[in-house]
C-alpha positions, 0 to 999 in steps of 0.5 A: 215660128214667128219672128217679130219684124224687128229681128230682121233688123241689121244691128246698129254699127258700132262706130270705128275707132281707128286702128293702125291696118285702117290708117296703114290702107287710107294714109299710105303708112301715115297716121291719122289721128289714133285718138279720135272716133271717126265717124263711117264716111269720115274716115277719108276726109280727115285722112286726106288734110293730115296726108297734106300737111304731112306733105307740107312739113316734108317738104319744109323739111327738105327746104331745110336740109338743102337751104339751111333754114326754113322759107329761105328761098322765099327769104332770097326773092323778098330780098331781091325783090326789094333791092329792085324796088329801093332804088335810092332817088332824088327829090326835085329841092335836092335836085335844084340844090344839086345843080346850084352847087355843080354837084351832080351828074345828070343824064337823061334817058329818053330817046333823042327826039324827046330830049330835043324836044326839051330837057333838063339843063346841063343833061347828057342824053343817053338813050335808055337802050344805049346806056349798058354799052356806053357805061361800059365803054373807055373813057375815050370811046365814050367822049368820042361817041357822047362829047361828054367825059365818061361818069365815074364809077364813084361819082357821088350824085349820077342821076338819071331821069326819063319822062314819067321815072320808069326808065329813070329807075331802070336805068339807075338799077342798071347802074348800080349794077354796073358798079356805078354806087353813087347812081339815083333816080329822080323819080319826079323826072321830066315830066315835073321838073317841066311843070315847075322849073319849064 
């Protein structure tokens, strides 16, 4: 008997549909899609995305269960981040209206030779790595060591400058933090008050 050659063709295969026991070994016990006609070689590649998001929603769900809404820890470093960078700080007009009217506090941040080498008129020097101590310190530690009455805690205008603002900002940060509410940075600093007050 003669067969024609196409007898020994293996029939076309059908594609899958996929079934649960094929969703039960790819995903693990997580479905993939029920609806969909996969075609062969697909089958793991769509399983894969839908085991990622299916992460991604437990891991939300946990987010929830421990924090009480959704993102709230991404929540808490935005807000943190932002109390960081919202310093409050002074422009120099108000800067100059300020020290006309004997309304602020100023206290320059910059180590001692650059202090001496210039500064801001009526400007307390403390060194920006001096400033948590002396802020801490009795009133009268603090004139003995810094011939100046000690910044109150309330005192409306306390403005720190440095020479380019970084350590004004940090040092008006620390202040805050030390309780210090009515702390600000004159962010222009040293640097331009000397161009156009110097």
């Amino acid at each position: 008997m003669t067969l024609s050659p196409g007898a020994w063709a293996k029939p076309d295969r059908p594609r899958r549909a996929v079934g649960q026991s094929q969703e039960s070994r790819a995903g693990g016990g997580i479905s993939c899609t029920a609806r969909e006609q996969v075609p062969r070689g697909q089958f793991g590649r769509r399983c894969l995305r839908f085991r990622f998001r299916s992460r991604l929603r437990e891991a939300g769900e946990m987010l929830r269960a421990r924090r009480g809404r959704p993102g709230a820890a991404f929540l808490l470093l935005a807000v943190a981040a932002r109390a960081m960078a919202g310093a409050p700080t002074v422009s120099l007009p108000e800067l100059r209206s300020l020290l006309a009217s004997g309304r602020a506090r100023l206290i320059d941040v910059r180590s001692r030779e650059e202090a001496a080498a210039g500064t801001i008129p009526g400007a307390l020097n403390i060194p920006v790595s001096e400033l948590e101590s002396a802020l801490q310190m009795e009133p009268a530690a603090f004139q003995a060591v810094y011939s100046a009455e000690k910044p109150k805690r309330d005192d409306e205008n306390l403005i720190f400058f440095c020479q380019m603002g970084k350590r004004g900002l940090q040092a008006t940060q620390l202040a805050q933090g030390l309780g210090y509410t009515g702390a600000r940075n004159y962010a222009g600093a040293y640097r331009e008050w000397f161009q156009k007050e110097g």
